[in-house]
VOPAGU-2260 file (C-alpha; in pm, 1 decimal, decimal comma):
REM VOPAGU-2260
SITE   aa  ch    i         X         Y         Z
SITE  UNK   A    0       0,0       0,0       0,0
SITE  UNK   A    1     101,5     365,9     -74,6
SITE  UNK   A    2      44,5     482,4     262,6
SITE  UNK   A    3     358,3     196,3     406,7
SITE  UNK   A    4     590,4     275,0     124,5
SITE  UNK   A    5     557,7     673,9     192,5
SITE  UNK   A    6     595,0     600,5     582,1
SITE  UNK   A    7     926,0     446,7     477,5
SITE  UNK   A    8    1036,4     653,4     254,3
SITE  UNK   A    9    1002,7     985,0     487,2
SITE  UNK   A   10    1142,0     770,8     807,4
SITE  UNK   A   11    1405,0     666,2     618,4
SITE  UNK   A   12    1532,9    1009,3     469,6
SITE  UNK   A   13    1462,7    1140,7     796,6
SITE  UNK   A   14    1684,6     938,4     993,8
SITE  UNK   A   15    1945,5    1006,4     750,8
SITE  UNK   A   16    1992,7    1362,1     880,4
SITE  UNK   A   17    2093,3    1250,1    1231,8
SITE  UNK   A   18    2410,8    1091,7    1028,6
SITE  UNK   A   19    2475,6    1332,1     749,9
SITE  UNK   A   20    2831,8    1455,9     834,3
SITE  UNK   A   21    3006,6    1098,3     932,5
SITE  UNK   A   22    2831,3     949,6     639,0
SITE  UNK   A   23    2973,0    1235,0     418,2
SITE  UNK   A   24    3334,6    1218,1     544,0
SITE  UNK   A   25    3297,1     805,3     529,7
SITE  UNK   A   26    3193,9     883,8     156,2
SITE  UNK   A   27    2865,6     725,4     191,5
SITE  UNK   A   28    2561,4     865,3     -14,5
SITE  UNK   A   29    2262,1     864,6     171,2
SITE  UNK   A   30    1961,1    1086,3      85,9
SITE  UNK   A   31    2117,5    1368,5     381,6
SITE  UNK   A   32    2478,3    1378,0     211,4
SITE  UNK   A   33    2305,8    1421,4    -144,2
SITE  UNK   A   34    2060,4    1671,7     -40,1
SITE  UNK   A   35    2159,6    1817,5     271,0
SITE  UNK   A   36    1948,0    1874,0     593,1
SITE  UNK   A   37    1753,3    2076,3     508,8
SITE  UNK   A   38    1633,0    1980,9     202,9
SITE  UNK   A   39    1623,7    1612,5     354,2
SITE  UNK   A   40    1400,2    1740,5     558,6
SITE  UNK   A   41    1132,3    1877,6     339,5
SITE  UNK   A   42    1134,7    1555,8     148,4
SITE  UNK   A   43    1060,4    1341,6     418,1
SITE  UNK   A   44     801,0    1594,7     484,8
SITE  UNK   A   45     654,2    1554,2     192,1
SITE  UNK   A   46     629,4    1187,1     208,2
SITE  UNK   A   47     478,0    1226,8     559,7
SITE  UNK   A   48     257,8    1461,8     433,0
SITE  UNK   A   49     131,7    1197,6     148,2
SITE  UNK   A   50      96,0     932,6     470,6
SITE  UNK   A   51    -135,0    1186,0     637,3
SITE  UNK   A   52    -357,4    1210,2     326,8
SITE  UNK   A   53    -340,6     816,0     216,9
SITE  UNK   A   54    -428,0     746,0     606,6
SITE  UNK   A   55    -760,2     976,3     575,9
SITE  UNK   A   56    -847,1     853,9     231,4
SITE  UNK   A   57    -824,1     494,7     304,2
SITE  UNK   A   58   -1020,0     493,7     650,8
SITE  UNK   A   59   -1267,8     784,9     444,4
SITE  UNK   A   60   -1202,6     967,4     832,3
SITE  UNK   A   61   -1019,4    1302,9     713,3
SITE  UNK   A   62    -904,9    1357,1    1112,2
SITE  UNK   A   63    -673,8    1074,6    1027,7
SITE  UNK   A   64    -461,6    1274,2     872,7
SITE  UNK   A   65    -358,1    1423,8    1185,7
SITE  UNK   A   66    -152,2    1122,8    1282,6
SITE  UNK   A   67     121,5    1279,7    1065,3
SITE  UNK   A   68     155,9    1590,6    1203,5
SITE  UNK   A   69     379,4    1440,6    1456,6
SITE  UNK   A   70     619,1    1317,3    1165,4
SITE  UNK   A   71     600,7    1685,6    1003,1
SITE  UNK   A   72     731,7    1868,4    1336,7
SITE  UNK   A   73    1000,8    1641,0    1351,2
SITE  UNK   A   74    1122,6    1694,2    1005,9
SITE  UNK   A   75    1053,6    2061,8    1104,3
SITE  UNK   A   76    1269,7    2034,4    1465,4
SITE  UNK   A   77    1520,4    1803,3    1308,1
SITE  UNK   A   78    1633,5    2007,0     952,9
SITE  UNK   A   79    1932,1    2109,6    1106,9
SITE  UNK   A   80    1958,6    1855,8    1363,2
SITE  UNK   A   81    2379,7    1714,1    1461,6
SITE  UNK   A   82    2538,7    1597,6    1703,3
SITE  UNK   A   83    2369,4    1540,3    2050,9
SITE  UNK   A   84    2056,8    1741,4    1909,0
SITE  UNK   A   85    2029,8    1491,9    1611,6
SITE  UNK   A   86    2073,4    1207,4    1823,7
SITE  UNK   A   87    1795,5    1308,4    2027,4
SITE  UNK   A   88    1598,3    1357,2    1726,4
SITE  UNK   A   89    1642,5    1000,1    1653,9
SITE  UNK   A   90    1524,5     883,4    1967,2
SITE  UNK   A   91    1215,5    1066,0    1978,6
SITE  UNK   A   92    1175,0     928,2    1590,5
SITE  UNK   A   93    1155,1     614,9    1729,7
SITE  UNK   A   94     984,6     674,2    2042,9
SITE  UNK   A   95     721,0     865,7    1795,2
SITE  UNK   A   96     712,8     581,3    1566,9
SITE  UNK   A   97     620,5     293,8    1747,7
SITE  UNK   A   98     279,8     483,0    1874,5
SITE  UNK   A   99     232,2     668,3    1575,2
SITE  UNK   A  100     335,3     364,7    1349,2
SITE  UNK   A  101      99,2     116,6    1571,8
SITE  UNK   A  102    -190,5     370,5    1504,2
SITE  UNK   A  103    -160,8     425,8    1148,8
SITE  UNK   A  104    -104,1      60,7    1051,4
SITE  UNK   A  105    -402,0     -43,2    1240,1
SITE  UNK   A  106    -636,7     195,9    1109,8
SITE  UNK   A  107    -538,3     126,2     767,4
SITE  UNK   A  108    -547,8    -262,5     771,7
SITE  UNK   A  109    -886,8    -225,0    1003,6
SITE  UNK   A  110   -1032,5      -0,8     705,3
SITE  UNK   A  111    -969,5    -222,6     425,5
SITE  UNK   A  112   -1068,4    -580,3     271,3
SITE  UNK   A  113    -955,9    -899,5     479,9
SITE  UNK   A  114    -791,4    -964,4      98,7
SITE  UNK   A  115    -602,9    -633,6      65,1
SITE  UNK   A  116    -492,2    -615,4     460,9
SITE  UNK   A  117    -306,5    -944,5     437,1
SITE  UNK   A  118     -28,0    -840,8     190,1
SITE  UNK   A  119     -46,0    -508,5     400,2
SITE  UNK   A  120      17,8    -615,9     664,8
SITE  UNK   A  121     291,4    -832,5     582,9
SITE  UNK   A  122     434,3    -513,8     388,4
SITE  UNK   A  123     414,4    -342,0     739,3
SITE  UNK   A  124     569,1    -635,5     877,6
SITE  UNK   A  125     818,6    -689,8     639,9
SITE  UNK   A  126     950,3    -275,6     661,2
SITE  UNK   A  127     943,9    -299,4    1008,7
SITE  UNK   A  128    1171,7    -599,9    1007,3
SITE  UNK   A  129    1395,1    -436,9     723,1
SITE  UNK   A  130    1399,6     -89,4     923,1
SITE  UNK   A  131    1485,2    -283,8    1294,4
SITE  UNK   A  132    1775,4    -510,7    1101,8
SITE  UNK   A  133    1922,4    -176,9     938,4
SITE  UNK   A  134    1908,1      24,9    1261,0
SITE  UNK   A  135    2077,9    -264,1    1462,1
SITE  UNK   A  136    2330,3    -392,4    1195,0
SITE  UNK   A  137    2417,8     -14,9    1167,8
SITE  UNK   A  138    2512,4      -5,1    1572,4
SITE  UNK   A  139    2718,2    -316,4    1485,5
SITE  UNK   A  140    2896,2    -182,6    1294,7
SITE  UNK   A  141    2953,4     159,9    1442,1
SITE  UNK   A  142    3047,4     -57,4    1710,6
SITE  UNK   A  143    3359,6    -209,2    1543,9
């Protein structure tokens, strides 16, 4: 569904600004490094912003949309977020997420077909599981 793939998409660029300067002098090209904070920002934004509509088109409940408006203040609060300030913007990012996340995903699969929440829900599932092996192979390795 549109509604996961734009939740990723924003989370992911988001995150990305947290990192932008070590992953720049590592030479590694994440969406931060090739756009910079700020403009990282506004796209994730954007995708957040396309979540908030999706989620209050596919429950038909336009207040749904609100559920993003956490998602836009933190791309708002974190567009020029380093150091200790961006790693507190990651932890409220995933302190946000997890409630936020929870909410959205339910609505959606509780608003749709039996047939279409199945392969949603394993989408959700499946991102989650990507997103959680990404965030904990990345401590690995900053680890080492």
């Amino acid at each position: 569904m549109l509604v996961f793939a734009a939740w990723g998409i924003g989370a992911h660029a988001l995150t990305t600004i947290t990192d932008r300067d070590e992953d720049a002098a590592a030479g590694v090209r994440t969406i931060a490094v090739l756009l910079g904070r700020r403009n990282t920002a506004l796209f994730a934004a954007a995708w957040f912003a396309l979540v908030g509509f999706g989620v209050a088109t596919v429950t038909a409940t336009p207040a749904a949309a609100l559920l993003a408006l956490p998602y836009l203040a933190l791309c708002f609060i974190g567009r020029d977020a380093r150091g200790e300030a961006g790693r507190r913007l990651y932890r409220l990012f995933l302190i946000a997420n997890v409630a936020l996340g929870a909410s959205i995903t339910m609505l959606v699969l509780l608003s749709v077909s039996v047939d279409a929440a199945i392969p949603a829900g394993i989408l959700a599932m499946a991102g989650t599981a990507i997103a959680l092996g990404v965030s904990v192979g990345r401590a690995v390795l900053q680890r080492r």
